[in-house]
Backbone as CSV, one residue per row, in Angstrom:
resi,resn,N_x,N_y,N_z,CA_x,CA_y,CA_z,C_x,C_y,C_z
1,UNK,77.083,65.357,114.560,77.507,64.190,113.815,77.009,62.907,114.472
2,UNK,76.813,62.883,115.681,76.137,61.197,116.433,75.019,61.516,116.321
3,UNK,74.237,62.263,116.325,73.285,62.737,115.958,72.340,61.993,114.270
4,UNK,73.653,62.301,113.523,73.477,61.392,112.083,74.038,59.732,112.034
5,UNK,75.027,59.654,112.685,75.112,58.167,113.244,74.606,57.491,113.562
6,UNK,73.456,58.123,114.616,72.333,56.996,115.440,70.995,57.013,114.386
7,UNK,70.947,57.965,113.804,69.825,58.471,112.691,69.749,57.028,111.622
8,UNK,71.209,56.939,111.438,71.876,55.936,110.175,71.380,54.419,110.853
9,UNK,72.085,54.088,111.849,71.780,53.108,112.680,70.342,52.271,112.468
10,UNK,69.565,53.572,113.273,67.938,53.133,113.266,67.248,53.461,111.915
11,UNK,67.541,54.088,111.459,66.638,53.603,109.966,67.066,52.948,109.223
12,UNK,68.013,52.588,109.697,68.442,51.106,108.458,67.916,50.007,108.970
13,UNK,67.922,50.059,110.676,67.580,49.103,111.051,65.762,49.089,111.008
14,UNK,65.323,49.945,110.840,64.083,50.048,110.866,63.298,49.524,109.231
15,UNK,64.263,50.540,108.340,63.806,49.921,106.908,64.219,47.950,106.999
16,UNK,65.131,47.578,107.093,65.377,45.923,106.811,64.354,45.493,107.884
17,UNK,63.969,46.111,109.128,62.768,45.362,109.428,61.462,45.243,108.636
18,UNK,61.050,46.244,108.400,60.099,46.273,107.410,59.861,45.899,106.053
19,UNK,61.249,45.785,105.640,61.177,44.778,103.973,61.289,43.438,104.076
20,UNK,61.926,43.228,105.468,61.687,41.664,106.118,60.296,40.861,106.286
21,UNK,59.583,42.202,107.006,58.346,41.829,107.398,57.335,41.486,105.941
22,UNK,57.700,42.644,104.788,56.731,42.274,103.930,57.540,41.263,102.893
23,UNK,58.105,41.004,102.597,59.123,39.783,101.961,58.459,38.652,102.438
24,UNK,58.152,38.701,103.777,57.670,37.065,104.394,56.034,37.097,104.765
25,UNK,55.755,38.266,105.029,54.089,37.862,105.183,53.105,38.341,103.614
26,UNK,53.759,39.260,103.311,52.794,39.577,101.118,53.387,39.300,100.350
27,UNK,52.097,38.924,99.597,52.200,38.210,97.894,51.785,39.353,97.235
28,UNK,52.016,39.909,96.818,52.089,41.041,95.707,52.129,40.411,94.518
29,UNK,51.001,40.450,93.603,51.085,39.401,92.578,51.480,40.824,91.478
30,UNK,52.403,40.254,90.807,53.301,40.985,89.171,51.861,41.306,88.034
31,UNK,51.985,42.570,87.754,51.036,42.793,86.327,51.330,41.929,85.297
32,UNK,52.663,41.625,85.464,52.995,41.288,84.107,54.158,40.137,84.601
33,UNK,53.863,38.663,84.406,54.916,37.756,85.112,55.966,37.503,84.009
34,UNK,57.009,37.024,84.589,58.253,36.520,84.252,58.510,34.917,83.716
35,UNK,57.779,34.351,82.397,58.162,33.032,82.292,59.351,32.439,82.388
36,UNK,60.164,33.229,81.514,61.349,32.687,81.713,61.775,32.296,83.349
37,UNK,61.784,33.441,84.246,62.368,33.048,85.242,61.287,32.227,86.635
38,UNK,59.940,32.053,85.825,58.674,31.544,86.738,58.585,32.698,88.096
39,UNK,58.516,34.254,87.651,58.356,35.215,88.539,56.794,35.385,88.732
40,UNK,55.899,35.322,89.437,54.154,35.432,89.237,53.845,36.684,90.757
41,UNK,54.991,36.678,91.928,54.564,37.455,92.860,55.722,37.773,93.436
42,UNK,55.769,39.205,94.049,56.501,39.401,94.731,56.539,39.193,96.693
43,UNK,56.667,38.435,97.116,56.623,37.894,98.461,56.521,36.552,98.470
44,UNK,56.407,36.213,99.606,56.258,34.551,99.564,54.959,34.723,100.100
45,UNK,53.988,35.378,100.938,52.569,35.142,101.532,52.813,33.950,102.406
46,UNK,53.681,33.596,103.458,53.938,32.878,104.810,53.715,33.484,105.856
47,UNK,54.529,32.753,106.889,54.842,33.426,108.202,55.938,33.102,108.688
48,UNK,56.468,34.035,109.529,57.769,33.475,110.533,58.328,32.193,110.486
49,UNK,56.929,31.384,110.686,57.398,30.225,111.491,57.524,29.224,110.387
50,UNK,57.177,29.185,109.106,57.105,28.980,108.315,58.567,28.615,107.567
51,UNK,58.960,29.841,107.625,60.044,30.623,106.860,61.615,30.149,107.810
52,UNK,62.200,29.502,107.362,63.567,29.140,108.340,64.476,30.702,108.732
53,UNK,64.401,30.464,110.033,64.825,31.161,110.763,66.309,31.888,110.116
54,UNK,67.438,31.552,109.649,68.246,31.814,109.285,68.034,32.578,107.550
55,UNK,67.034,32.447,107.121,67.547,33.377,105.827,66.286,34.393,106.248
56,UNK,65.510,34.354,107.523,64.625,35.670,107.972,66.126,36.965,108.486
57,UNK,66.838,36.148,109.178,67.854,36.898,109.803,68.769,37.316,108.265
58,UNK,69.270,36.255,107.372,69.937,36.908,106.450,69.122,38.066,105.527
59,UNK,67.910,38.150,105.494,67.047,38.953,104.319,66.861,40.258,105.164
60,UNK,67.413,40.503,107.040,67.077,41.538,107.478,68.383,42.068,107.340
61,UNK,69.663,41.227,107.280,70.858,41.642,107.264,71.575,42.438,106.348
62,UNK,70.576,42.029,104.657,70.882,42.279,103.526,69.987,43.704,103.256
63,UNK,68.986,43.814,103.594,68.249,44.786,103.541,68.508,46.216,104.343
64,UNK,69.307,45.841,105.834,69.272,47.011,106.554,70.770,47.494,106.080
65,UNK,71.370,46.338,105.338,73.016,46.754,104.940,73.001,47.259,103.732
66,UNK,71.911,47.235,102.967,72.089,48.134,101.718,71.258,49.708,102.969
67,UNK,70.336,49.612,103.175,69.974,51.023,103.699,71.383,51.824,104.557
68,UNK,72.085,50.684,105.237,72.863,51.650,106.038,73.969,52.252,104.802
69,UNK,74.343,51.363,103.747,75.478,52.179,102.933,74.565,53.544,102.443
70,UNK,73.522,53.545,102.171,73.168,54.345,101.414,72.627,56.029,102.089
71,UNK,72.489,55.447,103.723,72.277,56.320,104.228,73.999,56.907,104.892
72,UNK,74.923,56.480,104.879,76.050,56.763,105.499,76.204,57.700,104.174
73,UNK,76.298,57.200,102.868,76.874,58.161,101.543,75.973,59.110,101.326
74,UNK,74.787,59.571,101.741,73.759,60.661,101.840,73.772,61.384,102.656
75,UNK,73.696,61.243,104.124,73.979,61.962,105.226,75.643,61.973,105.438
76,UNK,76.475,61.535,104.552,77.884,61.949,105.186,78.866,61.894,106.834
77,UNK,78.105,60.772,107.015,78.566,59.940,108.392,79.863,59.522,108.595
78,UNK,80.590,59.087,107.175,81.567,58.317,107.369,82.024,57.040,107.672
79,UNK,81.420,56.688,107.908,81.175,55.345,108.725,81.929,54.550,107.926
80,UNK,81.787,54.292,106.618,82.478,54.051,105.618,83.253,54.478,104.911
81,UNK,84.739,54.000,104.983,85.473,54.514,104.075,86.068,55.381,103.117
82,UNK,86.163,55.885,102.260,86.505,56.001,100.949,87.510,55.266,100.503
């Protein structure tokens, strides 16, 4: 069972690094854009330093916290509730 705990841990923390990383450095431009909502790419195409420090930390926070629920209710960790 810690075994799946630490499993949970680091790949959550590993996935929100990596959707962090491409969120702030690729532009992934849309086949098909969004007028209504002026959608044309997915990323911003910046950098770090660019990018204020505090919503780099919130977009890793949000990202590794959806991976960790999803890996706690798949692997059966517990970690959470019912």
């Amino acid at each position: 069972m810690s075994g799946k705990r630490i499993a949970v841990f680091a790949i959550s923390a590993v996935f929100g690094l990596l959707v962090t990383i491409g969120i702030i450095y690729l532009k992934i431009p849309l086949p098909v854009t969004i007028p209504i909502l002026n959608i044309q790419n997915i990323g911003f195409g910046t950098d770090a330093y660019k990018f204020a420090y505090s919503n780099v930390l919130l977009l890793f926070l949000s990202t590794a916290g959806i991976a960790f629920i999803w890996l706690d209710y798949f692997l059966k960790t517990d970690f959470l509730k019912k």
